[in-house]
C-alpha positions in Angstrom: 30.0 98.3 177.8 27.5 99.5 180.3 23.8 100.2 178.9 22.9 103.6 178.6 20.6 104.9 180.7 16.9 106.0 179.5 16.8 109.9 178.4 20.4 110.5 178.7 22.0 112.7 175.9 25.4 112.5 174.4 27.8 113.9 176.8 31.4 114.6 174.9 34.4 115.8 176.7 34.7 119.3 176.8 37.4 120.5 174.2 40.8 121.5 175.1 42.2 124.4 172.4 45.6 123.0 172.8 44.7 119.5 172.4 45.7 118.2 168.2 42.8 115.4 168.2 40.5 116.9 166.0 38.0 114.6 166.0 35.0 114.4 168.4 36.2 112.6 172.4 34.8 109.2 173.5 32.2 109.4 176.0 33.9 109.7 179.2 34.6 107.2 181.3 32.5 106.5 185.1 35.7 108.0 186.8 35.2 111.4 185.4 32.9 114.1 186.9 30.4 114.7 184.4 27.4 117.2 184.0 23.9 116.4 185.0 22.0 114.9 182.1 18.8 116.9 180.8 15.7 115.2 179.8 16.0 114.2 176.1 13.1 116.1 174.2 13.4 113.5 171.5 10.7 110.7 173.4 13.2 108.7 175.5 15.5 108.4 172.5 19.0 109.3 171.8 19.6 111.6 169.1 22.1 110.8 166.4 25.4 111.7 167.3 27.5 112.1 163.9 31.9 112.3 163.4 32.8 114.7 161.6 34.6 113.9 158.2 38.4 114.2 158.2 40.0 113.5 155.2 43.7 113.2 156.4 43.5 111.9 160.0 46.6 109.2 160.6 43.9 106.4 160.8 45.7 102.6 159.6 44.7 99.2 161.4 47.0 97.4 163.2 48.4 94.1 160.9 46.1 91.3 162.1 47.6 87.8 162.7 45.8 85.2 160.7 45.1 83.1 164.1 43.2 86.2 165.5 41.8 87.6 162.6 37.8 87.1 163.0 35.3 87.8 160.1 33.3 90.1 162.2 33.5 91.1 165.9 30.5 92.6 167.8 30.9 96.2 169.8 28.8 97.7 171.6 29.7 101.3 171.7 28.5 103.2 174.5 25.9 106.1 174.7 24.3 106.2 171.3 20.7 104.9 170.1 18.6 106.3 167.2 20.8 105.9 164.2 23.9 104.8 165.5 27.0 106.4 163.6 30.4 105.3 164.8 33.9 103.9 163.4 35.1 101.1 165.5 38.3 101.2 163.6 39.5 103.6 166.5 39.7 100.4 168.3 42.6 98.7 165.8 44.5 101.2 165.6 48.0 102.6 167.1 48.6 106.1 168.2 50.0 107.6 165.4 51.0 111.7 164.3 49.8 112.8 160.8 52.9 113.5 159.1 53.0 116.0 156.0 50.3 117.9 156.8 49.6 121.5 158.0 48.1 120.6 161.0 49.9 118.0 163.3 47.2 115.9 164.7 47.9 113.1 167.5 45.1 109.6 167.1 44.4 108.2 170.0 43.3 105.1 170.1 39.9 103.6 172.0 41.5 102.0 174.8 37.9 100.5 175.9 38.7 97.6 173.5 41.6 96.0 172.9 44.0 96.0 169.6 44.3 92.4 168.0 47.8 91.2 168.0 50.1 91.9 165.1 51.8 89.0 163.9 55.3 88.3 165.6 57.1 87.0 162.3 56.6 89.8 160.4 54.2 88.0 157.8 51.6 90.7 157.7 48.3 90.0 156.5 45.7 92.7 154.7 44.0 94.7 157.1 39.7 93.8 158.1 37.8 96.5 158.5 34.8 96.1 160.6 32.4 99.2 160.4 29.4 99.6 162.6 26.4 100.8 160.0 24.1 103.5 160.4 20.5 101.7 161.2 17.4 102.7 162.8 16.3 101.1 166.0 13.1 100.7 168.2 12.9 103.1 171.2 12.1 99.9 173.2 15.7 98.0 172.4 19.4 98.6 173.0 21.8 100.0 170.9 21.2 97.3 167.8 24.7 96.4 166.4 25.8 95.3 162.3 29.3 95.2 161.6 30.2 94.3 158.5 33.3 92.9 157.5 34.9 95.1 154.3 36.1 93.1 151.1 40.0 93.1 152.7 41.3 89.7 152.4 42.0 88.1 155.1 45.2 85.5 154.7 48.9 85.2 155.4 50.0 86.6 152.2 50.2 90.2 151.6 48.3 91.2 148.7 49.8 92.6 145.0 49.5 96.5 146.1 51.0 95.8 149.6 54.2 93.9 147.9 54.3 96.4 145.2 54.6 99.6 147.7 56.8 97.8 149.8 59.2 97.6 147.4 59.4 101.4 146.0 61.6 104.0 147.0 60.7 106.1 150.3 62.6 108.8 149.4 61.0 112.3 147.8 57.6 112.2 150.0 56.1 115.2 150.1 52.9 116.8 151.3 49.6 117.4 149.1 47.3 115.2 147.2 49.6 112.7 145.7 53.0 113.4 147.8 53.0 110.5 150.4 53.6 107.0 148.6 53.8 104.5 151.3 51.3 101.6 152.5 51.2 102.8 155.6 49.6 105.8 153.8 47.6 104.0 151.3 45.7 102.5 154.2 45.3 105.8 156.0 43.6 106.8 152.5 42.0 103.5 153.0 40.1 104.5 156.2 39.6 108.3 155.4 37.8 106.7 152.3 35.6 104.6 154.6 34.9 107.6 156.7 33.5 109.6 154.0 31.1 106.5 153.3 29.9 105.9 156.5 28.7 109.6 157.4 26.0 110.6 156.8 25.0 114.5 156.5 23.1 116.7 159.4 22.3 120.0 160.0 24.5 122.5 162.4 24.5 126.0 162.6 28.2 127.5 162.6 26.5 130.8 163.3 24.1 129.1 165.7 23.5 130.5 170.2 23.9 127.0 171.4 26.6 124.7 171.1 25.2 121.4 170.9 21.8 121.0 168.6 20.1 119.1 168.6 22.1 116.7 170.5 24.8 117.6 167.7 28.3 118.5 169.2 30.1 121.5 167.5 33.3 120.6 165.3 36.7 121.2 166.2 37.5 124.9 166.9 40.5 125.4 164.3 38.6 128.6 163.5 38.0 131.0 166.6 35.8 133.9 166.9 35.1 134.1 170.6 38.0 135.9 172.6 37.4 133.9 175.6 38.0 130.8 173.5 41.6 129.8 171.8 44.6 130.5 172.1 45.5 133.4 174.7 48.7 134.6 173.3 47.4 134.8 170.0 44.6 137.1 171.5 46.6 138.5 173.5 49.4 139.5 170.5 46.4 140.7 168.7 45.3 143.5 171.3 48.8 144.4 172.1 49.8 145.5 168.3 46.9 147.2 167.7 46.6 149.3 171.0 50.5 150.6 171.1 50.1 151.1 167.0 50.9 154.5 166.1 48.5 156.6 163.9 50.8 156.2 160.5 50.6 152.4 161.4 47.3 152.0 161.7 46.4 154.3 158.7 48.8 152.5 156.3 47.9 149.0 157.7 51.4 147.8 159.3 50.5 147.3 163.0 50.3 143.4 162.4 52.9 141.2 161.3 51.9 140.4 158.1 49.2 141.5 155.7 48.6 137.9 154.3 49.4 135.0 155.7 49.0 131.6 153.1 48.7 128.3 155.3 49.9 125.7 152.9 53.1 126.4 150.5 53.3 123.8 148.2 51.4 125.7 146.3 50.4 128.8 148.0 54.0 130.3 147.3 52.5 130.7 143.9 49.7 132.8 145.4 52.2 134.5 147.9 54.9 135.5 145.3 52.1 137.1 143.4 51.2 139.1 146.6 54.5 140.2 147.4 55.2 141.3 144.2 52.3 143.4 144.0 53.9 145.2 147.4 52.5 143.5 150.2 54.0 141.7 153.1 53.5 138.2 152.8 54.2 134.9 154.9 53.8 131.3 153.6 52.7 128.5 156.3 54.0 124.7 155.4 53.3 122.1 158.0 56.5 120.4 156.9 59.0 121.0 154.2 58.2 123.4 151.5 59.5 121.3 148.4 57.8 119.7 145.2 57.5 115.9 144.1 59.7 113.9 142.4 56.9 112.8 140.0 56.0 114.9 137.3 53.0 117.6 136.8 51.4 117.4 133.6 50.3 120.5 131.9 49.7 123.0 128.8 52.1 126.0 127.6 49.7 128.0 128.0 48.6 127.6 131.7 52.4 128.2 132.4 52.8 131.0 130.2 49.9 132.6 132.1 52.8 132.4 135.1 55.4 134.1 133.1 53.1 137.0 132.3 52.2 137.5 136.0 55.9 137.2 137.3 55.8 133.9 138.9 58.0 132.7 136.4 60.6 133.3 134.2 61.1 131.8 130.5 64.3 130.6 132.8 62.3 128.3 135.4 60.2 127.4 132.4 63.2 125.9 130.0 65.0 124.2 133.7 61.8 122.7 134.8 60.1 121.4 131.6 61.3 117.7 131.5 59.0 116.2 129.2 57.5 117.9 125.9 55.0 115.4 123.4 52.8 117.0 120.6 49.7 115.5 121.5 47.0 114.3 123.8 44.8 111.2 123.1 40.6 111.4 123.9 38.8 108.0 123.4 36.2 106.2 124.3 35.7 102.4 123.5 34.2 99.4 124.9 37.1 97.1 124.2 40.6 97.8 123.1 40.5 97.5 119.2 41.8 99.9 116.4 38.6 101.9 115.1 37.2 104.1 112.3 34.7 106.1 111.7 32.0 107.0 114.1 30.7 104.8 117.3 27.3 104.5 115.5 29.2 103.3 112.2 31.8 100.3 114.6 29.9 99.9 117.7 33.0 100.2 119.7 33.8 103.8 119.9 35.9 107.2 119.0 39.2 108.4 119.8 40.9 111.4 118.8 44.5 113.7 119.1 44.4 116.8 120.1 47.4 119.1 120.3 48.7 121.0 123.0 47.0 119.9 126.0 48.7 118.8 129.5 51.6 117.9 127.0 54.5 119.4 129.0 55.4 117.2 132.0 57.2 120.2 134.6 59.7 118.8 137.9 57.4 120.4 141.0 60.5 119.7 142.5 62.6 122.6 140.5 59.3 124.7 140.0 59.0 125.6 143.5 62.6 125.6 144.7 62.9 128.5 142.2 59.2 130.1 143.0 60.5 129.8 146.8 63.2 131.3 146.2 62.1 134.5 144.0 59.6 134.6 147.1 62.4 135.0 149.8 64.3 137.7 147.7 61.3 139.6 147.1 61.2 140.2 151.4 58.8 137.0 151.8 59.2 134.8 154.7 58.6 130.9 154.7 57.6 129.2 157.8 58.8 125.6 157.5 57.5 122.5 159.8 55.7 125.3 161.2 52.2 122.7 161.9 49.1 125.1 162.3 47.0 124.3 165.7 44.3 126.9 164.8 43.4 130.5 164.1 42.2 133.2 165.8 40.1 136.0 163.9 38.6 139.8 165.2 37.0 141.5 162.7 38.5 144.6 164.2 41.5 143.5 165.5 43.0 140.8 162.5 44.0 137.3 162.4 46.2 135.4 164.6 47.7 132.1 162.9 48.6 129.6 166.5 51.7 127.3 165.9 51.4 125.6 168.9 53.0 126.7 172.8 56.8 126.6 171.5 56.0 129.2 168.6 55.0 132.8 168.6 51.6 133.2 167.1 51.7 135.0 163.5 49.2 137.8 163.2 48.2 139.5 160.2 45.3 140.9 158.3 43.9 138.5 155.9 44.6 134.6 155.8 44.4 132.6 152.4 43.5 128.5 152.8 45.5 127.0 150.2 45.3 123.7 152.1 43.8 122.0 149.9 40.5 119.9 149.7 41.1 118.2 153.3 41.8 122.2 154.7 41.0 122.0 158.3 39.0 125.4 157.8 36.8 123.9 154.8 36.1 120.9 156.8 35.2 122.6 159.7 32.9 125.1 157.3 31.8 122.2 155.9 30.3 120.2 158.7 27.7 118.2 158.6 27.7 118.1 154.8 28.3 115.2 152.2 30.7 115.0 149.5 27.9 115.7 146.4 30.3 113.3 144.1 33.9 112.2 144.2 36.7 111.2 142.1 38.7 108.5 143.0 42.1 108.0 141.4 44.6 105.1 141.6 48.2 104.6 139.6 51.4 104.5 139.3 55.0 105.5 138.1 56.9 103.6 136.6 59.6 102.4 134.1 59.5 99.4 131.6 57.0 100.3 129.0 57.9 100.0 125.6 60.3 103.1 125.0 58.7 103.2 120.9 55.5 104.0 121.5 56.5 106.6 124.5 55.7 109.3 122.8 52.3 110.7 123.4 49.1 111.0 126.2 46.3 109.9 127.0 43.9 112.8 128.4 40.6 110.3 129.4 40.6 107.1 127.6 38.1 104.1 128.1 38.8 100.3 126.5 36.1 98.5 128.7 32.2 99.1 129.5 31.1 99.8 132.6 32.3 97.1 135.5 29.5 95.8 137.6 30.7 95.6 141.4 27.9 93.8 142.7 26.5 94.9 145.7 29.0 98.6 145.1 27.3 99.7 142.2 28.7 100.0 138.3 31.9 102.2 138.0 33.2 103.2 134.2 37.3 103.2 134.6 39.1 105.9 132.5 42.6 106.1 132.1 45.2 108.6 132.3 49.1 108.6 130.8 51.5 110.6 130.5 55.3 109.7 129.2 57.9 110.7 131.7 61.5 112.2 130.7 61.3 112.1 126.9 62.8 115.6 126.2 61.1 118.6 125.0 60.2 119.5 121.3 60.4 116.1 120.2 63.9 116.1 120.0 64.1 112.8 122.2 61.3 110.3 121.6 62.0 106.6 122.1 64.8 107.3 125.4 62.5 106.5 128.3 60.4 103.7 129.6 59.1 105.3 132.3 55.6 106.4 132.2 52.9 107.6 134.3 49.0 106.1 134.5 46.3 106.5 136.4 43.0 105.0 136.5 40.1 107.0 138.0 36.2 107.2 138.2 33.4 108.9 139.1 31.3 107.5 142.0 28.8 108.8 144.9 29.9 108.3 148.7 27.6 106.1 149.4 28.4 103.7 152.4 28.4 100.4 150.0 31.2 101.6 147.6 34.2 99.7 147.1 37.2 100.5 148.8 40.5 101.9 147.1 42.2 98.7 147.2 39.5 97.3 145.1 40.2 99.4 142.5 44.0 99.5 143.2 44.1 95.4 142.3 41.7 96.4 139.1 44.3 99.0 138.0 47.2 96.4 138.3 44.6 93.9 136.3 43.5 95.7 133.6 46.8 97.4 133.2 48.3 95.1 130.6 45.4 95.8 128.3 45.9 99.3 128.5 49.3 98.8 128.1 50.2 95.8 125.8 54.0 96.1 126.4 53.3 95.0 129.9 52.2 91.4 131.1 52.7 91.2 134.7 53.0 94.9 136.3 54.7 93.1 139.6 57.6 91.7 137.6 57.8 94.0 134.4 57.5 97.0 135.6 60.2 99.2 138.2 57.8 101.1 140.3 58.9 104.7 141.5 55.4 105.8 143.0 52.1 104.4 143.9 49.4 106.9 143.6 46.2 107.0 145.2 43.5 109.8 146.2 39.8 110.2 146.1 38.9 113.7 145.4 35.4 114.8 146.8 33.6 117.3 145.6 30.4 119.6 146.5 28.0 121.6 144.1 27.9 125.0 146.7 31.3 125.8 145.2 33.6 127.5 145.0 33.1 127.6 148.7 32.3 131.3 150.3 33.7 132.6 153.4 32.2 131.7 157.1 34.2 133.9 158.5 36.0 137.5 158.1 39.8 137.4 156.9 39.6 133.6 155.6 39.2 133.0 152.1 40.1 129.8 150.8 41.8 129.4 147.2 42.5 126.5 144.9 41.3 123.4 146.0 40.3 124.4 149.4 37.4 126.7 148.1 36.4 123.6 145.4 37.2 126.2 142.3 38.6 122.8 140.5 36.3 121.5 137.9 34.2 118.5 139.6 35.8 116.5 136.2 39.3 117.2 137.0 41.6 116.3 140.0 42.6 120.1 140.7 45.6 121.2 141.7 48.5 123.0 139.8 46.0 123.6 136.6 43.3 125.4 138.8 45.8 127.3 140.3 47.2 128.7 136.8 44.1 129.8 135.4 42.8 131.9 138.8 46.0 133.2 140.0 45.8 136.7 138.1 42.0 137.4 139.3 42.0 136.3 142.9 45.8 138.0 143.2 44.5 141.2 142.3 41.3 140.8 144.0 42.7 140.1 147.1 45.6 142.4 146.6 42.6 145.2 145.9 40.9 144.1 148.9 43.9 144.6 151.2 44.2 148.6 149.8 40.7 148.8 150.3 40.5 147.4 153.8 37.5 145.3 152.7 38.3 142.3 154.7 34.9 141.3 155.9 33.0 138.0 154.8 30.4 139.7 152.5 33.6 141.6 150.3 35.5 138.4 150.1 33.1 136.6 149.1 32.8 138.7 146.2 36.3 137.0 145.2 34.8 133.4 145.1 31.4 134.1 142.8 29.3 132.0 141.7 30.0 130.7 138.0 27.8 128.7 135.6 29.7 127.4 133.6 31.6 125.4 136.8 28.1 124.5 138.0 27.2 123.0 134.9 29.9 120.6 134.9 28.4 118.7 137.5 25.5 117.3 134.5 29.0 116.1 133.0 30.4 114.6 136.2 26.4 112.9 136.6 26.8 111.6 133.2 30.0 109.8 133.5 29.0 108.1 137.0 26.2 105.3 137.7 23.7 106.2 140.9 24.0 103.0 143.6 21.1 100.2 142.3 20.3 102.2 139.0 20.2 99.9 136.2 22.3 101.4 133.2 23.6 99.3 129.8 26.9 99.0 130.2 28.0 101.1 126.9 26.1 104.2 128.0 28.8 106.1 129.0 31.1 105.0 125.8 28.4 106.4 123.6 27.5 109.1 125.5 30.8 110.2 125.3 32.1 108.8 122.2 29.4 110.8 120.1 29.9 113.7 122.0 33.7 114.1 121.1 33.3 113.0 118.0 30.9 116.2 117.3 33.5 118.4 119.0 35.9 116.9 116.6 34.3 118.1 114.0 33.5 121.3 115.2 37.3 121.9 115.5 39.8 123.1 117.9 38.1 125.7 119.6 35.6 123.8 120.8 37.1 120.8 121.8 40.4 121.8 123.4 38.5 124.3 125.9 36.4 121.5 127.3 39.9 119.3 127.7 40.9 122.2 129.9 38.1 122.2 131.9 36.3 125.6 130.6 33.2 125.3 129.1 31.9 128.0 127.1 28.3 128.4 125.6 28.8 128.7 122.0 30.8 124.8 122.1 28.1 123.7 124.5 24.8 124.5 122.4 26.7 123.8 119.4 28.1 120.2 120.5 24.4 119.4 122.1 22.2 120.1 119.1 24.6 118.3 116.8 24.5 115.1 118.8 21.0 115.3 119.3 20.9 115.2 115.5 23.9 112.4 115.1 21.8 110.2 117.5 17.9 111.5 118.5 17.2 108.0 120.1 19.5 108.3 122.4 18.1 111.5 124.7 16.0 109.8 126.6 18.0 107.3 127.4 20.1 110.4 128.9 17.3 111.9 130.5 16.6 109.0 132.3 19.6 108.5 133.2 20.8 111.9 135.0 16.9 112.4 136.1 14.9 115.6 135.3 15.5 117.4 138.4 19.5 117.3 137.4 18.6 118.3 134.0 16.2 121.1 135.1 18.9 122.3 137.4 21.7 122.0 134.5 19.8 124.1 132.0 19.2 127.0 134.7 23.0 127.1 134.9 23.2 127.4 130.7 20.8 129.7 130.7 23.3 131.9 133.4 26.2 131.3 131.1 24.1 132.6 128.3 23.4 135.8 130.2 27.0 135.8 131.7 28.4 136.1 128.4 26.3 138.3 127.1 27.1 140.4 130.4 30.7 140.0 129.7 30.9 140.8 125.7 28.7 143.6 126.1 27.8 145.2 128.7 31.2 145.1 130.5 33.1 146.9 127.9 30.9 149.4 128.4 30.6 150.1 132.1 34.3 149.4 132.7 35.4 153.0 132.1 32.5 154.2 134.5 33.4 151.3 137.3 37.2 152.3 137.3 36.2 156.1 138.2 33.8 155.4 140.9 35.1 157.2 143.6 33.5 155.1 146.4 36.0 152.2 147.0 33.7 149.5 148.4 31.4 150.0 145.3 34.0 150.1 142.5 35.2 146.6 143.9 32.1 145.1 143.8 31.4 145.9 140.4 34.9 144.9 139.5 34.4 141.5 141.0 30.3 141.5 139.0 32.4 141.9 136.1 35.3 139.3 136.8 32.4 136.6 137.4 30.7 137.7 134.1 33.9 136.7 132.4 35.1 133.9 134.1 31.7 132.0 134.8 31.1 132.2 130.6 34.7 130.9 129.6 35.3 134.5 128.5 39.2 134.2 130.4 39.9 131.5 128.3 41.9 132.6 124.7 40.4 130.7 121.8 42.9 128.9 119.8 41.8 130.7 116.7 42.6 134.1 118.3 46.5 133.0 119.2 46.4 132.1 115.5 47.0 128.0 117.3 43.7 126.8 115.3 45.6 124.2 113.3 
């Protein structure tokens, strides 16, 4: 690599719109024209050039033959100095197209250095991943280079996960978190993973004059603003229906295509069904096949009654899809796997307890949408199908534009909904420069031959070890997840089936020294048999159907509010999930009936831009003060912690709940927290254990706790808001005759309810407090 020259900036390629990489280009090569540098204001230095984050590129390293294999390998990339940031597995890998996804992106690989050779008889070894770290250097040296070789083994045998998810069944992959269960997809998780760790946050302004600051190139255009920029037919569609709209088109808002468009369908065809049925023209966008998984969802009656009563569903879908039905849910926390009694103070080992009712219904997603996709198409919907989206266009005045690529006719309507999930292309690119603020990662399996006795109830979060010390990656507390699969509902058919699914996740910072996924996917198969007694040696006792595997990050300026005009994300994609829970299907359930009718109120109202969407997306205490929880249950890189902290953090804590009864502990196990369990809970465990507060204090720091107890004190004013106040200015908000106002207030009072728990129906008041 040639040596950069003094007070020369970063000079990246210039973009093409219709190009899929997303990522930033290589510096480009001698043979292409480029600009004339400008003196570097940052004293003969180069600044720090970051990646963006993508959290489903097609990233996988070539198989490396053990004769070429090396334990690290020096590059020198070209162009950077000052905190180099760069990922060097471009270099080992093949081209390769994302596949499930809603947008089809195309890898190139860094054809400045070679690939290592694969091996020619097939024996494939695991894969090395050399990363180039983030250091600081002296403005008088070179680019200064560390690679460090990642804990991937480097032999002529595969390892345990690699033979395992060889060997399961390819069919039934789908998109989403959770839908692809392939190694070749397990190590493009691998490196997405690695890319998280190795960034390291920056500051850009989306809404910024100049392009590059800083030295900082702009992220991927997916979302366009500037005419000039994009894709022209899209514009060009855009101008064309508005200007020949007649006058009864444009005042009853029909000159466009659509008036929602929902990129992503596995589940935003819950979200569009509840739009079309409120009367509006809706189209669903799914980059590939709109169908659900062959592994079970797990989740309350409730939730999916919530479904029922909005029209979603019918007691029909319910009875078809429901596969699996148990009456209870176990909670424990222990620091070894032994029968207990009594409280963790009394055994010194820990607390479990049953609770009823909660993610005990295991629903096909497979039948659940077929039918929901369905109802959708014969209420006038329309379902784009391997329709990949390339981008989107957006005029406040004009509408949206959704870009499929040159083969397809852009879409164009007047509001778009993100229901893309946590990797959305539009989040990311909102998001750039920023940091996952914690993450969940998750690893499992389903699979048959447990014991078919015992098959016959959950676990919701279960721990039977203390804390595992990583070394050099920090101290990570495993909790476990199962659910029976295929036992029959109402209890009529315990005891048939063997097959179960478990999961083993924790809670963990990105920091650039954490362990990688396969770490923890060769713990899970380790610790496995004293989860599960029944099984001895998961390779030969148990018949795989899936291998799961997702890290889940998460950020504490959610749920995420709009950049732009006619984008607002739902689900996932605007981080309205817990930062305790994976997401997905349960967020979905408990939101659907607010942001539906918000949105479907917006659309009346013509109150598309940024500042009235963001209305729709508040922000809610009682989500914000989950993150203490999510602080508790994780160990900060190099803090020293006894290993039973969390177990009797957490053992007390539900044990108090317990007590307290069903309302208050069956809420939290939905991911609602309300204020009334949470003082009550607190001042009770203080009480059960005093000496143990500031070992908690200590442990979360003060300015977390400061920050926590601003957000209780919102969700004691929120519910105050929402139990008194709102009943009374309701009547008053529904008259207004001023439209933009009257939403407004309706969305004030929607957050007063949902940011205290006030949605969520107490047990006691469906007469379910047994």
């Amino acid at each position: 690599q040639p040596t950069p020259k003094a007070n020369q900036p970063f000079l990246p390629q210039t973009v093409d719109p219709k190009d899929d990489f997303v990522s930033p280009a290589p510096v480009p090569a001698a043979s292409v024209p480029q600009p004339t540098p400008k003196a570097n204001p940052l004293d003969n230095k180069q600044p720090f050039i970051p990646q963006p984050i993508d959290l489903e590129d097609g990233f996988y390293l070539d198989d490396l033959s053990e004769e070429n294999a090396k334990p690290t390998q020096e590059i020198e990339p070209k162009g950077y100095q000052e905190n180099l940031q760069t990922d060097i597995n471009r270099s080992l890998i093949e081209p390769t197209t994302n596949e499930n996804k809603n947008t089809e992106e195309t890898i190139e690989p860094n054809k400045e250095v070679k690939p290592m050779k694969k091996e020619k008889d097939g024996i494939a070894i695991t894969k090395l991943s050399n990363v180039v770290k983030n250091i600081s250097s002296d403005s008088k040296k070179n680019t200064q280079k560390i690679v460090e070789e990642r804990k991937w083994k480097v032999g002529s045998k595969k390892t345990r996960t690699q033979r395992i998810m060889e060997k399961t069944p390819l069919e039934g992959q789908t998109g989403g978190a959770g839908g692809v269960s392939t190694w070749d997809a397990f190590v493009r998780a691998e490196q997405n993973w690695r890319k998280v760790r190795d960034s390291k946050p920056f500051e850009y302004d989306l809404d910024g004059d100049k392009e590059i600051q800083m030295g900082i190139p702009p992220p991927f255009p997916f979302v366009v603003t500037d005419g000039a920029k994009g894709n022209t037919q899209a514009w060009k569609k855009l101008l064309e229906q508005q200007t020949n709209a007649s006058e009864i088109q444009k005042q009853c808002f029909t000159s466009l295509d659509y008036d929602v468009v929902v990129c992503g369908g596995t589940l935003g065809v819950f979200v569009g069904l509840a739009l079309q049925l409120k009367g509006h023209r809706v189209c669903v966008v799914e980059g590939g096949k709109l169908q659900g998984r062959e592994q079970e969802w797990n989740i309350s009656m409730d939730e999916m009654m919530e479904l029922v009563e909005l029209g979603v569903l019918t007691e029909g879908d319910l009875d078809e899809a429901i596969k699996t039905e148990f009456p209870v849910c176990r909670s424990g926390f222990k620091n070894k796997e032994a029968p207990t009694t009594g409280s963790y103070s009394e055994n010194g080992i820990g607390f479990e307890v049953d609770t009823p009712n909660v993610l005990n219904l295991g629903v096909a997603p497979k039948i659940l949408i077929e039918n929901v996709k369905n109802r959708f198409v014969e209420n006038g919907g329309v379902i784009e199908e391997s329709a990949p989206i390339k981008g989107i266009m957006v005029s406040d005045g004009l509408g949206a534009a959704v870009d499929l690529g040159d083969s397809a006719d852009p879409i164009t309507t007047r509001l778009v909904l993100d229901c893309m999930g946590n990797a959305s292309p539009i989040s990311r690119q909102q998001r750039y420069g920023q940091t996952p603020d914690g993450v969940c990662c998750v690893v499992g399996s389903c699979a048959g031959g447990f014991d078919k006795e015992t098959n016959v109830k959950g676990d919701i979060i279960y721990t039977n070890s203390e804390m595992q010390s990583k070394g050099e990656e920090g101290m990570l507390q495993y909790f476990w997840e199962a659910f029976p699969v295929n036992i029959g509902r109402n209890g009529n058919e315990p005891g048939t089936s063997d097959i179960k699914t478990t999961y083993m996740f924790t809670y963990l910072d990105a920091d650039e020294k954490r362990p990688d996924l396969l770490t923890l996917m060769e713990d899970y198969w380790d610790l496995l048999p004293i989860y599960q007694p029944s099984i001895k040696d998961p390779e030969k006792d148990l018949d795989v159907k899936r291998v799961l595997f997702a890290f889940f990050p998460t950020y504490r300026d959610s749920p995420l509010q709009p950049q732009w005009s006619r984008i607002l994300a739902v689900g996932d994609a605007s981080g309205i999930q817990s930062p305790l829970s994976f997401g997905g299907f349960g967020a979905l359930t408990r939101h659907l009936d607010r942001i539906s009718g918000a949105v479907s109120e917006a659309l009346k109202d013509d109150l598309l831009d940024k500042s009235n969407l963001g209305e729709i997306n508040p922000y809610t205490p009682n989500l914000s003060a989950a993150w203490m929880f999510q602080k508790a249950m994780s160990v900060r890189m190099g803090q020293k912690v006894d290993p039973k902290f969390i177990n009797r953090l957490l053992a007390t804590n539900f044990q108090i709940m317990d007590e307290m009864g069903i309302d208050t502990i069956k809420p939290f196990l939905q991911d609602v927290i309300r204020v009334d369990g949470l003082a009550g809970s607190l001042a009770r465990s203080f009480k059960a254990d005093p000496l143990f507060m500031p070992a908690i204090v200590g442990h979360v720091g003060i300015p977390t706790l400061v920050e926590w107890l601003g957000h209780v004190g919102m969700m004691s004013l929120y519910t105050v808001l929402h139990g008194v106040a709102a009943p009374v200015i309701s009547p008053i908000v529904n008259n207004m005759e001023d439209r933009k106002e009257r939403f407004l207030w309706r969305r004030r009072m929607e957050a007063w309810k949902f940011g205290s728990g006030g949605d969520y129906v107490l047990p006691r008041d469906k007469g379910d407090d047994k």
